[in-house]
FILO-935752 format. One record per residue: residue number from 1; residue in one letter; x, y, z of N, C-alpha, C, O, CB in turn. Coordinates in nm, 2 decimals. Glycine has a CB too. Layout:
BEGIN
+------+------+--------+--------+--------+--------+--------+--------+--------+--------+--------+--------+--------+--------+--------+--------+--------+
: zase : tiro :   n_xx :   n_yy :   n_zz :  ca_xx :  ca_yy :  ca_zz :   c_xx :   c_yy :   c_zz :   o_xx :   o_yy :   o_zz :  cb_xx :  cb_yy :  cb_zz :
+------+------+--------+--------+--------+--------+--------+--------+--------+--------+--------+--------+--------+--------+--------+--------+--------+
:  NUM :    A :      X :      Y :      Z :      X :      Y :      Z :      X :      Y :      Z :      X :      Y :      Z :      X :      Y :      Z :
...
+------+------+--------+--------+--------+--------+--------+--------+--------+--------+--------+--------+--------+--------+--------+--------+--------+
END
This chain:
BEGIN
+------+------+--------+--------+--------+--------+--------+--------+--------+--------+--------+--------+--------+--------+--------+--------+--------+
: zase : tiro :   n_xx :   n_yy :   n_zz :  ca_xx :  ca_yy :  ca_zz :   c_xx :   c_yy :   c_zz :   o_xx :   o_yy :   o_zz :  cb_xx :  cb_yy :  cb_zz :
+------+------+--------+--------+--------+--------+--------+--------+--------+--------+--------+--------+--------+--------+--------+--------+--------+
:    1 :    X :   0.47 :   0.39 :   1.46 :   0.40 :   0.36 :   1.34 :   0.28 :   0.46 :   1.33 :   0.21 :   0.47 :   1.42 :   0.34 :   0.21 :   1.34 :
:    2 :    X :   0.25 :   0.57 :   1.20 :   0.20 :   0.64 :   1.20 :   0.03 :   0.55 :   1.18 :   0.00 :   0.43 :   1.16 :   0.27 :   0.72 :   1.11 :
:    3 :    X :  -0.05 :   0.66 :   1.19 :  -0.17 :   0.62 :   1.13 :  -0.23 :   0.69 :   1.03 :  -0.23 :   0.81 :   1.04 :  -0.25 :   0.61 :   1.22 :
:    4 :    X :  -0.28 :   0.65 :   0.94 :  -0.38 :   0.73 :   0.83 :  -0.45 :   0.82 :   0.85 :  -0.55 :   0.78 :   0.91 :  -0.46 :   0.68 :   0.76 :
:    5 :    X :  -0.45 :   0.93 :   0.82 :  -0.51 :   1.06 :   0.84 :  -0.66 :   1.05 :   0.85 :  -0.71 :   1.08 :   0.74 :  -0.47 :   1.14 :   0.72 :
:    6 :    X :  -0.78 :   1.02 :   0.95 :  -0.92 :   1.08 :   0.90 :  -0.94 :   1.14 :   0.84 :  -1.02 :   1.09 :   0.76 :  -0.98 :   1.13 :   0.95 :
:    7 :    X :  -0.90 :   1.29 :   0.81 :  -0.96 :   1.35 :   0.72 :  -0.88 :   1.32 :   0.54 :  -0.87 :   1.40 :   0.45 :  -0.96 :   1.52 :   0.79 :
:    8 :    X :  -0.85 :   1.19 :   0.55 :  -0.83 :   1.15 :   0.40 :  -0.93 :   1.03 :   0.36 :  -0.98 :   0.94 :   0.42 :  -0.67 :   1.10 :   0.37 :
:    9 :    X :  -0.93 :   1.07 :   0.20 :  -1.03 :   0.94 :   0.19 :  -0.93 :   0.76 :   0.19 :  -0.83 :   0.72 :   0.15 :  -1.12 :   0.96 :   0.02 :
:   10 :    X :  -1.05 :   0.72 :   0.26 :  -1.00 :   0.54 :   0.26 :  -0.99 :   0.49 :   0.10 :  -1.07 :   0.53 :   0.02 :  -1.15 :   0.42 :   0.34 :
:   11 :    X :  -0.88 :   0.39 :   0.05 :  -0.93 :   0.34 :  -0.06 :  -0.98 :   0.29 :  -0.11 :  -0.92 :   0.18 :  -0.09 :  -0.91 :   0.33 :  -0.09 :
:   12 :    X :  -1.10 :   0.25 :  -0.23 :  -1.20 :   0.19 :  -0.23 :  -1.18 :   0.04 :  -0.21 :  -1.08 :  -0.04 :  -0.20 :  -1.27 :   0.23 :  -0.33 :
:   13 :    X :  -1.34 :   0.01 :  -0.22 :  -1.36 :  -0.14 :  -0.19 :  -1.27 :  -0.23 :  -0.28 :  -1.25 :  -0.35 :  -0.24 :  -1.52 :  -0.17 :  -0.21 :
:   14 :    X :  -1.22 :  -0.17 :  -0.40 :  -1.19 :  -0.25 :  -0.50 :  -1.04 :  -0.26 :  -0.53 :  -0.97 :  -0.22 :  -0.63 :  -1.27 :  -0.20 :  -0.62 :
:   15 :    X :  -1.01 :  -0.32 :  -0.43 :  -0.85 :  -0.35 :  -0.42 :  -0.78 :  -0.47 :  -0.43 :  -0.79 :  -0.55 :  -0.34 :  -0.81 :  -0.30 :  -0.32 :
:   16 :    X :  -0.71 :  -0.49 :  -0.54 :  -0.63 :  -0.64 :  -0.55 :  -0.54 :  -0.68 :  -0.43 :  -0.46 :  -0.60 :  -0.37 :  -0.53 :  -0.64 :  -0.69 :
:   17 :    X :  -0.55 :  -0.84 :  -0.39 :  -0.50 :  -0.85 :  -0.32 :  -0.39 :  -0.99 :  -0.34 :  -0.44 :  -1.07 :  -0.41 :  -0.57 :  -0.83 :  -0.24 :
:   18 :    X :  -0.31 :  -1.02 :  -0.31 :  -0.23 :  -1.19 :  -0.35 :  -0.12 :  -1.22 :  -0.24 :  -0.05 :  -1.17 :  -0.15 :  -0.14 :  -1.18 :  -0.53 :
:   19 :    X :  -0.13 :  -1.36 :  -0.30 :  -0.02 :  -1.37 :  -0.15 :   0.15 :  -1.43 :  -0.25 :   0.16 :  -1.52 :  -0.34 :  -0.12 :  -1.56 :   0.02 :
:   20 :    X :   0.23 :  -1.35 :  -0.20 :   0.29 :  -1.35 :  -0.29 :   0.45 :  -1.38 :  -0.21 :   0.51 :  -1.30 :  -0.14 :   0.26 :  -1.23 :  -0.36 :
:   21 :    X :   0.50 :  -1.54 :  -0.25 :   0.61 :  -1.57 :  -0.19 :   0.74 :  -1.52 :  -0.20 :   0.84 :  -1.59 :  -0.15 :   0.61 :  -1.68 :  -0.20 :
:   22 :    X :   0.76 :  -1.41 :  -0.28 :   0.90 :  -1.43 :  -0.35 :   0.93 :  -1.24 :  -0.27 :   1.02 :  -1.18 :  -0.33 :   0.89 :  -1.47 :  -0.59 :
:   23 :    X :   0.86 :  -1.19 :  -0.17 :   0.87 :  -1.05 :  -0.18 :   1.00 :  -1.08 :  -0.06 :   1.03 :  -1.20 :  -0.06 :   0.71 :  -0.95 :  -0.15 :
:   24 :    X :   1.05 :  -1.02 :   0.03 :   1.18 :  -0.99 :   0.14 :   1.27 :  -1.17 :   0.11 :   1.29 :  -1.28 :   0.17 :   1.09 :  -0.97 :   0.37 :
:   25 :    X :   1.31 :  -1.10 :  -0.04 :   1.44 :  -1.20 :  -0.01 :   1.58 :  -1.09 :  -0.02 :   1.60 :  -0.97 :  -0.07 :   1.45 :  -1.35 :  -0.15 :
:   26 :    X :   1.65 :  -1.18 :   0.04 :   1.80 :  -1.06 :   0.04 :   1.85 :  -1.15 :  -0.09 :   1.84 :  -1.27 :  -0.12 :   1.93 :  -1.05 :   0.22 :
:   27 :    X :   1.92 :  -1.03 :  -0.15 :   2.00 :  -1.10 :  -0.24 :   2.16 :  -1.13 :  -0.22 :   2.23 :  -1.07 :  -0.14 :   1.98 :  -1.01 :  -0.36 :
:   28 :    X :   2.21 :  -1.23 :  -0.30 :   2.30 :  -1.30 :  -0.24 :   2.40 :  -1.26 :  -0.39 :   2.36 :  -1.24 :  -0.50 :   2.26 :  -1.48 :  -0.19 :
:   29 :    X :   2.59 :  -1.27 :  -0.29 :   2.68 :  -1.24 :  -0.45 :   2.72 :  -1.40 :  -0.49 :   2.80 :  -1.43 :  -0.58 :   2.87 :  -1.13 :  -0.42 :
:   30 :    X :   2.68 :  -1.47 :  -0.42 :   2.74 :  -1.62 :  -0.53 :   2.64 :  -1.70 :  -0.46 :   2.55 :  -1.66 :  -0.38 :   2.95 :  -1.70 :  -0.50 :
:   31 :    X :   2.65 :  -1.84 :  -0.50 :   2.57 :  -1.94 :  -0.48 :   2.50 :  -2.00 :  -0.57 :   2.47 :  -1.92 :  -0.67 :   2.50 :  -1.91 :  -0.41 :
:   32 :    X :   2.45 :  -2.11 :  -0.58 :   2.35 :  -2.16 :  -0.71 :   2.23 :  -2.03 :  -0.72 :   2.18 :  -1.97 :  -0.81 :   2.27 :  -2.34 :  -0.67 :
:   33 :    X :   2.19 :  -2.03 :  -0.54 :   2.05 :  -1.93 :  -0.58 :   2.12 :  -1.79 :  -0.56 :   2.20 :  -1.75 :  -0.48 :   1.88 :  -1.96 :  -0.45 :
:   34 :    X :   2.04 :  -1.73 :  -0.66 :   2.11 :  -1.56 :  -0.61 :   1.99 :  -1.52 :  -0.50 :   2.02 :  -1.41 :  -0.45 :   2.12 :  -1.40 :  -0.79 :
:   35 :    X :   1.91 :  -1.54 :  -0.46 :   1.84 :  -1.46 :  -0.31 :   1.83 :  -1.57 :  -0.23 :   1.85 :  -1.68 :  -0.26 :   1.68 :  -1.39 :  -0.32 :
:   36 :    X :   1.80 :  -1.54 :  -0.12 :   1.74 :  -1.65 :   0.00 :   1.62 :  -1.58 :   0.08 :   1.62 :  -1.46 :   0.07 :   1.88 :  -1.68 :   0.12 :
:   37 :    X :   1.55 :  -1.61 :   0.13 :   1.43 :  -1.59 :   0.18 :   1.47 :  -1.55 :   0.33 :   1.49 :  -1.64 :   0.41 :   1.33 :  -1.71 :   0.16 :
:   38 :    X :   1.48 :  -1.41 :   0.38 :   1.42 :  -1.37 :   0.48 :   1.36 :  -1.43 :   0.59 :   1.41 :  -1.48 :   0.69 :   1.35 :  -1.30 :   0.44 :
:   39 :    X :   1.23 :  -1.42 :   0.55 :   1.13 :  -1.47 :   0.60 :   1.06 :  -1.58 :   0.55 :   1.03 :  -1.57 :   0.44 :   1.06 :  -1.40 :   0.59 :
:   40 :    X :   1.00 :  -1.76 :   0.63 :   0.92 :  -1.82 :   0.55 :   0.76 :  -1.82 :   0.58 :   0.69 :  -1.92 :   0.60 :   0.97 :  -1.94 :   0.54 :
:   41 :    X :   0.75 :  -1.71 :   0.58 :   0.60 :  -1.67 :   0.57 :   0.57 :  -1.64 :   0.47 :   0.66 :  -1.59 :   0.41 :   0.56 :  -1.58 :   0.62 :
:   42 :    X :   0.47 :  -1.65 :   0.42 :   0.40 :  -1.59 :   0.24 :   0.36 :  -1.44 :   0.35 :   0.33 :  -1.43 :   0.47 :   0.18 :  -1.73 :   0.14 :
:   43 :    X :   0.37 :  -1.32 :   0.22 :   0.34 :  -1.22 :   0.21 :   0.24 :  -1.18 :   0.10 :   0.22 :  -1.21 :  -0.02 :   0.44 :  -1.16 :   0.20 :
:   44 :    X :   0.17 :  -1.10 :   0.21 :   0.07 :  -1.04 :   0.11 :   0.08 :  -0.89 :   0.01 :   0.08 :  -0.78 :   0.05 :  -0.04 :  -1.04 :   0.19 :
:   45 :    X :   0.08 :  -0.92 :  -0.12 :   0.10 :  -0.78 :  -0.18 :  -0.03 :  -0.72 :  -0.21 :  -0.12 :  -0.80 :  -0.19 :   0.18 :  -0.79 :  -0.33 :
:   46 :    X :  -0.07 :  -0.60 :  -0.24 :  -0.22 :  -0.53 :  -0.27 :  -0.17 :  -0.40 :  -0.32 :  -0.08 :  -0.32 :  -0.30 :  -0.34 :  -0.51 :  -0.14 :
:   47 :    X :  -0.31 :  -0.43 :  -0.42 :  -0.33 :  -0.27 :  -0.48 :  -0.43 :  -0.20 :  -0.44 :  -0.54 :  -0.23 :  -0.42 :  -0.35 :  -0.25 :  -0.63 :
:   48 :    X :  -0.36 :  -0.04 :  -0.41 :  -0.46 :   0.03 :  -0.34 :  -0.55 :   0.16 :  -0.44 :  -0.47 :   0.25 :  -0.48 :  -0.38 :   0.10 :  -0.21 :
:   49 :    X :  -0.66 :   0.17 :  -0.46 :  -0.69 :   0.27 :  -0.53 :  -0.72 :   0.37 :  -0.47 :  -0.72 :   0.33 :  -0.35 :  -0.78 :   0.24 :  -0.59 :
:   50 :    X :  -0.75 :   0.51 :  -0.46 :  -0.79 :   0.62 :  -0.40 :  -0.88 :   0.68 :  -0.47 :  -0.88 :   0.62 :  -0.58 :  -0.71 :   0.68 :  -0.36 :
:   51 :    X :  -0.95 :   0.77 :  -0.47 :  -1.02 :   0.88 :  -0.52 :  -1.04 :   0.96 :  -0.42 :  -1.10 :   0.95 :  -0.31 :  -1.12 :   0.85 :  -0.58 :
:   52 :    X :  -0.98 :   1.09 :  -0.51 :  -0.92 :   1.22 :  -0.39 :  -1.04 :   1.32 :  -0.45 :  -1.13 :   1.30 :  -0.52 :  -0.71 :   1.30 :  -0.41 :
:   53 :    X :  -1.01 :   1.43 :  -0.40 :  -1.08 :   1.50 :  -0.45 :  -0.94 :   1.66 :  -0.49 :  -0.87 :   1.68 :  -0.39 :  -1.23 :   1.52 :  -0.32 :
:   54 :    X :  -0.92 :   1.69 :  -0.55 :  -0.79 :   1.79 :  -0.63 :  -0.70 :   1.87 :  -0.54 :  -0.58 :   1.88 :  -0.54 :  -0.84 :   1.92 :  -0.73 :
:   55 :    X :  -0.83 :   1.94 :  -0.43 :  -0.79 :   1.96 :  -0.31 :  -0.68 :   1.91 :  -0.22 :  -0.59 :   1.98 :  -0.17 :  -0.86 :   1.96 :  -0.27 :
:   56 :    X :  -0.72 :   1.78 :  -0.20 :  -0.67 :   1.70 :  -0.09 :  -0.56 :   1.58 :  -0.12 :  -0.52 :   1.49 :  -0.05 :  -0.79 :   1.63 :  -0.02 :
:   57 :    X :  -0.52 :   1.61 :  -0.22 :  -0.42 :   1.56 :  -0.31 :  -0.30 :   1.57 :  -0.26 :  -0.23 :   1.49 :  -0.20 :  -0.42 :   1.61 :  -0.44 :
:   58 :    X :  -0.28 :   1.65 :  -0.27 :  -0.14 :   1.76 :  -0.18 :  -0.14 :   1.67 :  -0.06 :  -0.07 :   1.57 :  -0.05 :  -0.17 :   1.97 :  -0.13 :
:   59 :    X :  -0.19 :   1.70 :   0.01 :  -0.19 :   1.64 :   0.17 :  -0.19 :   1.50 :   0.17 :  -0.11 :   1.45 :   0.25 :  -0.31 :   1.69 :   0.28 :
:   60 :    X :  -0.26 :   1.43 :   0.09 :  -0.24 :   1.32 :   0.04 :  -0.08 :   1.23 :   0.03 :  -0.04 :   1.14 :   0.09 :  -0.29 :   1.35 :  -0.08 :
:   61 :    X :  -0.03 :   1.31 :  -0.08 :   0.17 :   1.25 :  -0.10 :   0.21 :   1.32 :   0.01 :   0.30 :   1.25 :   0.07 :   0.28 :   1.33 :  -0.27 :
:   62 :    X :   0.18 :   1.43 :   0.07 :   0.25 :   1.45 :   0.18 :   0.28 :   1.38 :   0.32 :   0.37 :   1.38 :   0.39 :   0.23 :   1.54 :   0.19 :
:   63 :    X :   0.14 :   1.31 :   0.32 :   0.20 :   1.22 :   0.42 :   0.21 :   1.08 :   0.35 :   0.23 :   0.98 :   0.43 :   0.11 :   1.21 :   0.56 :
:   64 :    X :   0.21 :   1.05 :   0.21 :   0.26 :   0.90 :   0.20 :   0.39 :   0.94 :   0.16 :   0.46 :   0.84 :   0.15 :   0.18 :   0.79 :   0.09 :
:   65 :    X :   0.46 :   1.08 :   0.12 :   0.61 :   1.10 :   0.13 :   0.63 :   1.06 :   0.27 :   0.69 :   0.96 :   0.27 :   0.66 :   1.24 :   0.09 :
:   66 :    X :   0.61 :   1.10 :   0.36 :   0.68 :   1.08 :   0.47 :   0.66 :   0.98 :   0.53 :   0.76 :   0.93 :   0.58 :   0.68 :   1.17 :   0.54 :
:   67 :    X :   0.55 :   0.92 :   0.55 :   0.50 :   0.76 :   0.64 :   0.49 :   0.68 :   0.50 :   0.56 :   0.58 :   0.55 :   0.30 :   0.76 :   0.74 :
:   68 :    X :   0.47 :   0.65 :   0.40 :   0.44 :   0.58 :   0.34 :   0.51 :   0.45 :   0.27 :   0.46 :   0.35 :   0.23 :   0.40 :   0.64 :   0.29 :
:   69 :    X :   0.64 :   0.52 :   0.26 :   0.81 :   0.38 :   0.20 :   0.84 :   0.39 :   0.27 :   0.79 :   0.30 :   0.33 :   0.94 :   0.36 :   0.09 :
:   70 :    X :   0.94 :   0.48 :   0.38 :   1.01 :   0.39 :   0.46 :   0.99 :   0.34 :   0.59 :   1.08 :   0.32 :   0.67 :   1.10 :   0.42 :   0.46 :
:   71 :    X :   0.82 :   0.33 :   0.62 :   0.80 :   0.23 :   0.75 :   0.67 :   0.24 :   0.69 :   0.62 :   0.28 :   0.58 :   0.83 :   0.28 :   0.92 :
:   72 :    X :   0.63 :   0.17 :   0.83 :   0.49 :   0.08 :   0.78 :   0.42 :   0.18 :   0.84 :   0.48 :   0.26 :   0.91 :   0.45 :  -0.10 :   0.83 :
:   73 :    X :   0.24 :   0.19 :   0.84 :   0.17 :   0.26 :   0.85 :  -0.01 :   0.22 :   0.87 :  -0.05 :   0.18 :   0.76 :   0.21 :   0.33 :   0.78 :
:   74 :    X :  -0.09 :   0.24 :   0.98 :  -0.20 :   0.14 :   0.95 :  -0.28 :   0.23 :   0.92 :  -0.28 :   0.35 :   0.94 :  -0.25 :   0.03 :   1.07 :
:   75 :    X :  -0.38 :   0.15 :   0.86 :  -0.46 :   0.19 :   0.69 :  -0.61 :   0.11 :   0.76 :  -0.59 :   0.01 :   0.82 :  -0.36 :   0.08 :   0.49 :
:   76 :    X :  -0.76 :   0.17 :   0.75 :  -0.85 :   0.11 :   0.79 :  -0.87 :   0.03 :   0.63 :  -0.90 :   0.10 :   0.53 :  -0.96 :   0.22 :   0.86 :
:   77 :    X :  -0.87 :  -0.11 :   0.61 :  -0.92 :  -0.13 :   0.49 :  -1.05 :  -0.26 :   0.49 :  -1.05 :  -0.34 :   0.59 :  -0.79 :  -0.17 :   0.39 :
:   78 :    X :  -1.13 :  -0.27 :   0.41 :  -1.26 :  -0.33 :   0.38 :  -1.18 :  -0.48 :   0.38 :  -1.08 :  -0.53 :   0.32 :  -1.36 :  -0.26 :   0.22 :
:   79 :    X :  -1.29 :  -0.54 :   0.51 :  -1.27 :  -0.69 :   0.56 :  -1.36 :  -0.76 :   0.47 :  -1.44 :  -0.84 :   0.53 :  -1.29 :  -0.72 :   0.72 :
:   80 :    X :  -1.37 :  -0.75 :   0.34 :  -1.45 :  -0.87 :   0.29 :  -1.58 :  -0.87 :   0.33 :  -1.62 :  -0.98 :   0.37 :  -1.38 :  -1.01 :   0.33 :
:   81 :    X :  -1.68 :  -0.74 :   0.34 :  -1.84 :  -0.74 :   0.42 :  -1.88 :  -0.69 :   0.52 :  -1.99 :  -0.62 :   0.51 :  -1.89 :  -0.85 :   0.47 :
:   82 :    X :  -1.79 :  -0.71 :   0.64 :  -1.82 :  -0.69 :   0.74 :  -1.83 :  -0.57 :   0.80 :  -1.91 :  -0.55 :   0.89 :  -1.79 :  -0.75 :   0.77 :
:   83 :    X :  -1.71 :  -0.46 :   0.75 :  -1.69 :  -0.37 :   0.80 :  -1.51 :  -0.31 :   0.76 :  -1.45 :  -0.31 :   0.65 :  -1.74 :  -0.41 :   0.93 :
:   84 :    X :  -1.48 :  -0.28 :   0.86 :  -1.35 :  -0.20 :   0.80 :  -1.26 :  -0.27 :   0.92 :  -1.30 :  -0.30 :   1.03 :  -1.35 :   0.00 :   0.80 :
:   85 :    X :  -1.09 :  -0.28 :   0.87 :  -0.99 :  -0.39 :   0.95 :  -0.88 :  -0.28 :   0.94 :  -0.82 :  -0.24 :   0.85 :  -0.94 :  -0.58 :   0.86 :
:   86 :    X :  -0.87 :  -0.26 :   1.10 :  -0.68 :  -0.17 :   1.06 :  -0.57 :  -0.30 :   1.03 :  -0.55 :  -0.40 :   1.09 :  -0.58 :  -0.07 :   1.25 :
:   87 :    X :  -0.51 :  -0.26 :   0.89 :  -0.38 :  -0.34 :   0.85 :  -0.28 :  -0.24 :   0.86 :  -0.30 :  -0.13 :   0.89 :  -0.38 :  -0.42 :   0.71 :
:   88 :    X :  -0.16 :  -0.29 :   0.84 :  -0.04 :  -0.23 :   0.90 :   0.04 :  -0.27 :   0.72 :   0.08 :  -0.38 :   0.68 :   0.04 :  -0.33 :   1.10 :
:   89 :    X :   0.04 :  -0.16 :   0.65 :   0.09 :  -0.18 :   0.53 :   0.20 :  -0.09 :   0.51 :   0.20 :   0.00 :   0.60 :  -0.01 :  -0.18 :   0.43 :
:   90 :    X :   0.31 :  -0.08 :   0.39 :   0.38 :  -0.05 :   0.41 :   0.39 :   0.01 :   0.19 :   0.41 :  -0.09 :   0.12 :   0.45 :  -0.16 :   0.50 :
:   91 :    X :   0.39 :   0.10 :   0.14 :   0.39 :   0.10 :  -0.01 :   0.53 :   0.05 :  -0.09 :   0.64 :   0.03 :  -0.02 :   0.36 :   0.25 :  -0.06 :
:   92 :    X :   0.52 :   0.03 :  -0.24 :   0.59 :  -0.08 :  -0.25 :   0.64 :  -0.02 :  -0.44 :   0.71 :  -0.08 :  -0.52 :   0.48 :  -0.26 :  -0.22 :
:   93 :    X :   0.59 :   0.07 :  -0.46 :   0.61 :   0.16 :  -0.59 :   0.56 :   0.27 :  -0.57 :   0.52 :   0.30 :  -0.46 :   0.55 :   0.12 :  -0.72 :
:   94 :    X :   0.56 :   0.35 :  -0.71 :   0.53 :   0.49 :  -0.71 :   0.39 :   0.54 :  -0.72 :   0.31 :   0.48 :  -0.80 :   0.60 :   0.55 :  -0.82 :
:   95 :    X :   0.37 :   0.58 :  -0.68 :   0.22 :   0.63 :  -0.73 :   0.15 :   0.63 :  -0.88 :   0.25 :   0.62 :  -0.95 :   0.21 :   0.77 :  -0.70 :
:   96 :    X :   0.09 :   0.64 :  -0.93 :   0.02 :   0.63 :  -1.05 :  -0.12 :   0.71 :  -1.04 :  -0.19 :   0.69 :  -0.95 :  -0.01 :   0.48 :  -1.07 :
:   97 :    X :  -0.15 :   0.81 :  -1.13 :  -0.28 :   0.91 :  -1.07 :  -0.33 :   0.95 :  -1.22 :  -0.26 :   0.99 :  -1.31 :  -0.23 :   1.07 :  -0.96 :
:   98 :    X :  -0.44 :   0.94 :  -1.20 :  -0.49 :   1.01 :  -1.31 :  -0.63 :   1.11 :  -1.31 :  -0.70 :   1.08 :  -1.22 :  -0.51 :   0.90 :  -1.41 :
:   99 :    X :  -0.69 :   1.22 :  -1.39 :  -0.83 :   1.26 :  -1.32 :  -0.94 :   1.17 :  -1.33 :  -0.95 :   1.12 :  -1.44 :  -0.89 :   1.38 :  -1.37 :
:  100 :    X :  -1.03 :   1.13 :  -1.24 :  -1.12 :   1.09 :  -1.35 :  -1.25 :   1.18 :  -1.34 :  -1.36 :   1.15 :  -1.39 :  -1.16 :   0.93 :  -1.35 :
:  101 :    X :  -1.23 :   1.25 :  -1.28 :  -1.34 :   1.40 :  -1.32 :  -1.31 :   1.56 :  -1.32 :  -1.20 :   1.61 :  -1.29 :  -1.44 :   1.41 :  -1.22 :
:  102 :    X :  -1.37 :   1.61 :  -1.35 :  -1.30 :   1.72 :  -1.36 :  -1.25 :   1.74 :  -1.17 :  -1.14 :   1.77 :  -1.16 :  -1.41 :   1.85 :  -1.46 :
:  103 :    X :  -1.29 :   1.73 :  -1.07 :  -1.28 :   1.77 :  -0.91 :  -1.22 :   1.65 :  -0.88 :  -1.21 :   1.65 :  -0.76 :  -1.43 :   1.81 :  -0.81 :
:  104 :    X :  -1.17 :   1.53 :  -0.92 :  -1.16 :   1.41 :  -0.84 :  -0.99 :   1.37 :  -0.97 :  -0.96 :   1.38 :  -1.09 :  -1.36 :   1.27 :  -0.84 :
:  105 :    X :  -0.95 :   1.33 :  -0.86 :  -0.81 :   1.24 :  -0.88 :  -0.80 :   1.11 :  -0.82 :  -0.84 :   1.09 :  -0.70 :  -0.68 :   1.32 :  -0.82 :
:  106 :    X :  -0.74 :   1.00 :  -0.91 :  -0.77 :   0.86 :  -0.87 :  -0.62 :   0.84 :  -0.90 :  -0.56 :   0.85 :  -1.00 :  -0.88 :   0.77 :  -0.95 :
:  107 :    X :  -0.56 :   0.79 :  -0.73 :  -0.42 :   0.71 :  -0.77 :  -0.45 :   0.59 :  -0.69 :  -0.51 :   0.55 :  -0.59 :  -0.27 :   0.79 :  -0.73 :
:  108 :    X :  -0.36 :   0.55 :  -0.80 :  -0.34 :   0.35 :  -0.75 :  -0.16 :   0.39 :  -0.72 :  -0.08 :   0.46 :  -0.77 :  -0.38 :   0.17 :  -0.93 :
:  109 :    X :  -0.17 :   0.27 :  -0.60 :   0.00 :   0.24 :  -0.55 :  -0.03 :   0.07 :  -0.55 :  -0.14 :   0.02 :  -0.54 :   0.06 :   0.33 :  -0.36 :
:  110 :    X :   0.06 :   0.00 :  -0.54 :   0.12 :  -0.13 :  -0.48 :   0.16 :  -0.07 :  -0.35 :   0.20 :   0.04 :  -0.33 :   0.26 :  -0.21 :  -0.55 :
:  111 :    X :   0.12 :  -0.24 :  -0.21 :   0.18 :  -0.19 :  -0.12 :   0.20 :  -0.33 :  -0.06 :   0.18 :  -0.42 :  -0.14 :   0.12 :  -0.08 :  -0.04 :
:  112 :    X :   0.23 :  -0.35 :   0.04 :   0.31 :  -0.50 :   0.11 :   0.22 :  -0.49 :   0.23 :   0.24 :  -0.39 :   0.31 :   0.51 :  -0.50 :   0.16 :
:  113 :    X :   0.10 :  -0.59 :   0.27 :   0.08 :  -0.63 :   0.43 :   0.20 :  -0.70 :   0.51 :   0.30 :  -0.77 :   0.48 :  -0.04 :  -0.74 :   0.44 :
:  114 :    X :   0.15 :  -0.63 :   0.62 :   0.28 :  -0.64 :   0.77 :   0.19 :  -0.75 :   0.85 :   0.10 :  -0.71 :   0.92 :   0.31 :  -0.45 :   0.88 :
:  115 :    X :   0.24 :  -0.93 :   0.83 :   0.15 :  -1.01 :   0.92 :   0.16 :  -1.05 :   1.05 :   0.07 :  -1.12 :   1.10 :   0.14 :  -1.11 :   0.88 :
+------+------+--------+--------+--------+--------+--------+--------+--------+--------+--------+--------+--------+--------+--------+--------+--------+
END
């Protein structure tokens, strides 16, 4: 399991988070229900924001191309106050980026906690 780069930025404080029952079901070819549940644990889904700076962008997708979908990867993220919690998350869509200054790039992803 890789770890998140120090020299990238963490993503901010302001990240959605939910617990969301319906994420690792396998899907099924017949039956009344078409999926069945994996796991019966609730999962947690979250959105992650970033703000990069234009530079560091690049190095950025380059390692969530390679660590970022297809294994999990731990991420220092803000424990509600106290300080900062390694979670073990895993992304869950594409990126989404936009500027919001002329030097700074802001992407949001979805991603899945690993409990």
């Amino acid at each position: 399991m890789a770890d998140y780069p120090s020299y990238l930025p963490c993503p901010s404080w302001e990240y959605a988070q939910q617990v969301d029952t319906f994420q690792r079901r396998t899907p099924m070819d017949c039956g009344w229900v078409r999926q069945r549940r994996r796991y019966f644990s609730a999962h947690t889904a979250i959105e992650l924001s970033f703000v990069l700076p234009t530079e560091d962008f690049a190095l950025w997708q380059d390692f969530m191309d390679a660590n970022g979908y297809n294994s999990w990867f731990n991420i220092d993220l803000d424990d509600y106050g106290s300080g900062k919690e390694t979670t073990s998350v895993r992304l869950t869509s594409s990126t989404m980026y936009d500027y919001s200054k002329f030097d700074k790039i802001q992407v949001t992803v979805s991603a899945e906690v690993q409990q």
